[in-house]
C-alpha positions in Angstrom: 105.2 -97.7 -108.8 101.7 -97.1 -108.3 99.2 -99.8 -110.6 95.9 -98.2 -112.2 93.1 -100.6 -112.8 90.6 -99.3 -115.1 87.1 -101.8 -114.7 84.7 -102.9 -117.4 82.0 -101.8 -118.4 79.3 -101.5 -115.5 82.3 -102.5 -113.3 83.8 -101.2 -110.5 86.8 -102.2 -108.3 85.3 -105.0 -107.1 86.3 -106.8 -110.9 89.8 -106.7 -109.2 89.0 -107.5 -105.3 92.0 -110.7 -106.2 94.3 -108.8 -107.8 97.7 -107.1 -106.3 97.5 -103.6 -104.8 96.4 -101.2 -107.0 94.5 -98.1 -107.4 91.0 -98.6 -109.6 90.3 -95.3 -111.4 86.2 -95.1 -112.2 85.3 -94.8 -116.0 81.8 -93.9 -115.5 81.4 -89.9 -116.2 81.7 -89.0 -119.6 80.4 -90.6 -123.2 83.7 -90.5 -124.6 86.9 -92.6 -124.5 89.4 -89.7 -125.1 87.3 -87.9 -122.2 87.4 -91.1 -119.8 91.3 -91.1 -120.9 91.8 -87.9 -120.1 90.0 -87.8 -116.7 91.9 -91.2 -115.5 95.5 -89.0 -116.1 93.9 -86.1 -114.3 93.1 -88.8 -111.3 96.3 -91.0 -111.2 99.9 -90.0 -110.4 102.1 -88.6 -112.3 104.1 -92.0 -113.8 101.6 -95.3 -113.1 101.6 -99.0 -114.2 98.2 -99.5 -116.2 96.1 -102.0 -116.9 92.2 -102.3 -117.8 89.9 -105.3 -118.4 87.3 -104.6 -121.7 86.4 -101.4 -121.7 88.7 -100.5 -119.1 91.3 -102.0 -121.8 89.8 -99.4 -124.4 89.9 -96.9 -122.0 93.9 -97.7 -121.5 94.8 -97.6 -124.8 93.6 -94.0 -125.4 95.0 -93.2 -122.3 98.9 -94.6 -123.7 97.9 -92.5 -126.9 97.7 -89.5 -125.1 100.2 -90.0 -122.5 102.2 -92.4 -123.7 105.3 -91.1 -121.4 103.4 -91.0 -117.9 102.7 -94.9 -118.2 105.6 -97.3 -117.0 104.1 -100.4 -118.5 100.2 -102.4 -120.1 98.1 -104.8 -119.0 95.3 -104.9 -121.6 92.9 -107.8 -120.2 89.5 -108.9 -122.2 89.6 -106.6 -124.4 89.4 -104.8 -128.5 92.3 -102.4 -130.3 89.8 -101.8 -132.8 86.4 -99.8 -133.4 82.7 -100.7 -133.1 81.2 -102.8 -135.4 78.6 -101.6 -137.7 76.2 -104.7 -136.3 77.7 -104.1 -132.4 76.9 -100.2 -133.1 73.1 -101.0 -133.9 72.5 -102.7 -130.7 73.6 -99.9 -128.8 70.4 -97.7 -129.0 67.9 -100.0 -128.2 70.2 -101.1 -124.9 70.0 -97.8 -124.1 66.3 -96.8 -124.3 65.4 -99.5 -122.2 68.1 -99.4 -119.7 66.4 -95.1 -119.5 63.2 -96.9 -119.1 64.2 -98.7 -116.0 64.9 -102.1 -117.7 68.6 -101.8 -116.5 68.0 -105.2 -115.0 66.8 -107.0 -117.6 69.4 -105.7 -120.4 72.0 -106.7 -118.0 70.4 -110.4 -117.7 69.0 -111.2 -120.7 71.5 -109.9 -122.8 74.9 -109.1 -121.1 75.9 -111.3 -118.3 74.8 -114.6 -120.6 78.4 -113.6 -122.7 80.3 -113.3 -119.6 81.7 -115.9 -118.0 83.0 -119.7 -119.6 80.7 -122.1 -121.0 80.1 -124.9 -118.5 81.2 -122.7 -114.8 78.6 -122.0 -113.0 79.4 -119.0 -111.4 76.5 -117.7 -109.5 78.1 -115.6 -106.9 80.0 -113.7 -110.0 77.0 -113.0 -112.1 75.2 -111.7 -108.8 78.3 -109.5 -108.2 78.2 -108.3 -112.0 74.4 -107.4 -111.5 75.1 -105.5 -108.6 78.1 -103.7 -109.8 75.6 -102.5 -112.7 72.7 -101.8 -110.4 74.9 -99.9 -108.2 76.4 -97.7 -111.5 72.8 -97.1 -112.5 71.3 -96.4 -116.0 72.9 -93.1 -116.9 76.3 -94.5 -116.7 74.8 -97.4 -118.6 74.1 -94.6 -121.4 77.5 -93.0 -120.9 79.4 -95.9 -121.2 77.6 -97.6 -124.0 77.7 -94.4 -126.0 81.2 -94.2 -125.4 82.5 -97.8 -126.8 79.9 -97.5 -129.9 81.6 -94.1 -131.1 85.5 -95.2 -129.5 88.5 -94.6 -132.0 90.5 -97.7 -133.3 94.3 -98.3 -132.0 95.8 -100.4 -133.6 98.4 -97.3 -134.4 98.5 -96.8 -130.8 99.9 -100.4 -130.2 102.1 -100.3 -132.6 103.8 -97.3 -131.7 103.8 -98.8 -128.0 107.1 -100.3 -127.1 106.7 -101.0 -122.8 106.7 -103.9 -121.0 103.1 -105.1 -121.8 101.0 -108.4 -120.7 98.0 -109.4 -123.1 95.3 -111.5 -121.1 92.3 -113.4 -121.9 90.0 -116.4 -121.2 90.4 -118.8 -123.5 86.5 -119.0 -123.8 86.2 -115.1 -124.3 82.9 -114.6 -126.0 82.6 -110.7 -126.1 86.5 -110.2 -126.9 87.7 -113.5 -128.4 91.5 -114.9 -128.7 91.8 -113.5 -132.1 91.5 -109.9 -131.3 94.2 -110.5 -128.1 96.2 -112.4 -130.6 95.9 -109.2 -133.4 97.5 -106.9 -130.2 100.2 -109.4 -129.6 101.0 -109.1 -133.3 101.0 -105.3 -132.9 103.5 -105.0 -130.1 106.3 -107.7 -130.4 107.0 -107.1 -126.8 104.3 -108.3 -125.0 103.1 -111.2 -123.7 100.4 -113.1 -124.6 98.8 -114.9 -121.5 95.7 -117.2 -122.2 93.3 -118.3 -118.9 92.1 -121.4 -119.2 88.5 -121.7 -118.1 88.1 -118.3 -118.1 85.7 -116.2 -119.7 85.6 -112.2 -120.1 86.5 -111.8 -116.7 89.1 -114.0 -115.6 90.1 -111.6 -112.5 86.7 -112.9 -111.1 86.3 -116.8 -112.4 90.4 -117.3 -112.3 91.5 -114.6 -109.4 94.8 -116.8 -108.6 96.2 -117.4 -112.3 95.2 -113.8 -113.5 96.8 -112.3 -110.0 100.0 -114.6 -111.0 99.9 -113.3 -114.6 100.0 -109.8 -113.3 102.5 -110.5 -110.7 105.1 -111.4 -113.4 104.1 -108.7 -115.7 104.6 -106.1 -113.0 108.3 -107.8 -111.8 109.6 -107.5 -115.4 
């Protein structure tokens, strides 16, 4: 059974260089979630394991709303069942007109990558990588994808009507998606299982590559 790996925002498949064979499917090219979802199904084969890590978790869920009988099982990693925020959607704009402007860079450092990772890790060779994931993405997907989370539906129905082997995984110091929201999904789908990284931020496939390959390894041998 093939396993789809859908990256966060201003990710690619290097977020999951650690973890076990999979295929990552690009979120990049349209504004909306239900047309992201749609183009992953359109890209992957006809029944798939899926997981995704933030908005690659948000991309997932839409993706088991439309199609929930093509995926086998979940891994939602990092990530939020429910709709932007009236403060998080305010944000957006401004991010936007200056990553246009060429300030891509600077959004990405001054006020991205300091949420990412655990407090206390020093993880300079991740934050590189995450620069140079964005850089290599560019601005317009920048636009694309940022539109795309600010107007995204909530799905919390989804997960309750979900009822497949499913792994919930975070870092226990998640700033962008903390334990709560991972704890409302486990809540949502008695089945799953909830899977907490210690010292591990909002990408754990990067700061803890062995425990979050492990955690994925038992999911997908359920």
């Amino acid at each position: 059974m093939t396993l789809v790996l859908l990256p966060g925002m201003m990710c690619d498949g290097r977020l999951f260089q650690h973890m076990p064979p999979h295929q990552c499917t690009a979120i990049s090219q349209h504004e909306t979630v239900q047309a992201l979802a749609a183009d992953v199904l359109q890209n992957t084969p006809e029944f798939f394991a899926l997981g995704g890590l933030s908005m690659g978790g948000i991309v997932a869920m839409e993706v088991i709303r439309q199609a929930p009988d093509r995926v086998t099982r979940l891994c939602l990693m990092d990530t939020n069942c429910e709709a932007e925020t009236d403060a998080v959607k305010a944000m957006r704009q401004p991010q936007i007109d200056k990553a246009l402007a060429g300030q891509l860079d600077s959004v990405m450092r001054d006020e991205m990558k300091p949420n990412y990772l655990a407090d206390g890790l020093r993880h300079a060779d991740v934050l590189d990588l995450c620069m140079e994931m964005a850089l290599d993405l560019g601005p317009e997907v920048f636009a694309r994808q940022s539109a795309a989370l600010r107007d995204r539906p909530d799905q919390k129905k989804t997960l309750e009507n979900w009822d497949k082997p499913t792994l919930i995984l975070t870092g226990a110091q998640d700033r962008l998606c903390p334990l709560h929201r991972h704890e409302l999904m486990a809540e949502l789908m008695p089945q799953a299982t909830l899977t907490i990284i210690q010292d591990a931020g909002h990408l754990p496939t990067l700061e803890r590559p062995n425990e979050t390959r492990a955690a994925l390894e038992r999911w997908l041998e359920e």
